[in-house]
N, C-alpha and C positions, 0 to 999 in steps of 0.2 A: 504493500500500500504506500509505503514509505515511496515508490518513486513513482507513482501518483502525484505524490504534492510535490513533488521536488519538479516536475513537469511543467504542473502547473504554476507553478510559483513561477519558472522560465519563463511561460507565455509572458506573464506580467510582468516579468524585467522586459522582455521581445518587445511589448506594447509600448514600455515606457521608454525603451530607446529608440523607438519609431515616432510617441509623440516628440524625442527630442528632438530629431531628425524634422520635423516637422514643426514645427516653432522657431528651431535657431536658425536652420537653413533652407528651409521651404514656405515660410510664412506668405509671403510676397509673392511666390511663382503660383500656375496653374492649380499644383493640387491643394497645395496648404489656401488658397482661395474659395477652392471648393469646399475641401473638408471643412476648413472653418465658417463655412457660409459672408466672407468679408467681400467687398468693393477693393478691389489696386487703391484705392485712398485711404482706406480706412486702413487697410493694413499696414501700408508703408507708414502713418503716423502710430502706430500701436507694434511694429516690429519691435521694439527694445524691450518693450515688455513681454511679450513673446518668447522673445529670445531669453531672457531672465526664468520665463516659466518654465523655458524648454528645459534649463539647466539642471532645474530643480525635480524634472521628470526623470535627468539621468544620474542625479544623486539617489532617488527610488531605484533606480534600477541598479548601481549598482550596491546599493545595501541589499536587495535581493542573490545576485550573483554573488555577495560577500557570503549569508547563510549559506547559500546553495554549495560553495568551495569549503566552507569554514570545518577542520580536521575533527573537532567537538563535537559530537551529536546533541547534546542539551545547548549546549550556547546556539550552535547551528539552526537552531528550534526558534530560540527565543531574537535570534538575528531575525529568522525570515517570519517570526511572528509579528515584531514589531514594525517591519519595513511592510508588511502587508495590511496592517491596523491602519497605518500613515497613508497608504496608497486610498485606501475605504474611507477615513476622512475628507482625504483630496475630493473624493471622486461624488463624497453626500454634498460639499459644502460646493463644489461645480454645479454637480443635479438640481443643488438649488439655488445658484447665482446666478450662474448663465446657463444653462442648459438642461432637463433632464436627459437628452441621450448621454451626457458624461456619466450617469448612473449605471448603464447599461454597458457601454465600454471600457471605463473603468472600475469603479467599483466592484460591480457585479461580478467579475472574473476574480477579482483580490479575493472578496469573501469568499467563493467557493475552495479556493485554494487554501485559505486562510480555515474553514472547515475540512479539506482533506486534507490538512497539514495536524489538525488536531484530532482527528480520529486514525493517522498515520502511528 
């Protein structure tokens, strides 16, 4: 079961290094346009903050990557527990400021993970 959660926990580093990739260097272009639903204006005045947010997507991810390598099985636990807890806040306090699909693409994938990491 154990590499269940350890999978899943992956996708959710995967996601958050893709929303960096998409904030710090995609914000402005084609897709981060779309994904984000923004105007070429709106973006290019709101890129730094983006780009700030994106940072902070790949600090999550990689405090997940940290548990997932980490030689400790109990700290290893309590690594990808806490980096998954922080992803789930991220993703409530999104769902409800800008967006509820953040609930559904972020959050919702933590918790699961963050459930088969504790019945792992």
């Amino acid at each position: 079961m154990i590499w269940i959660a350890n999978l899943l926990v992956a996708l959710v580093a995967a996601l958050h290094v893709f929303f960096l990739i998409l904030e710090m260097f995609l914000w402005t272009k084609p897709l981060g346009l779309k994904v984000f639903r923004q105007t070429p204006e709106k973006a290019e005045i709101s890129k730094v903050l983006a780009a700030n947010q994106g940072l902070y997507n790949g600090f999550l991810a990689a405090g997940l990557v940290w548990g997932l390598v980490h030689g400790n099985p109990a700290f290893a636990f309590q690594i990808k527990a806490f980096f998954l807890l922080c992803v789930i806040v991220a993703g409530l306090y999104g769902a409800a400021t800008v967006s509820r699909r953040i609930l559904f693409v972020q959050a919702l994938p933590a918790a699961i993970a963050l459930i088969a990491l504790y019945f792992a």
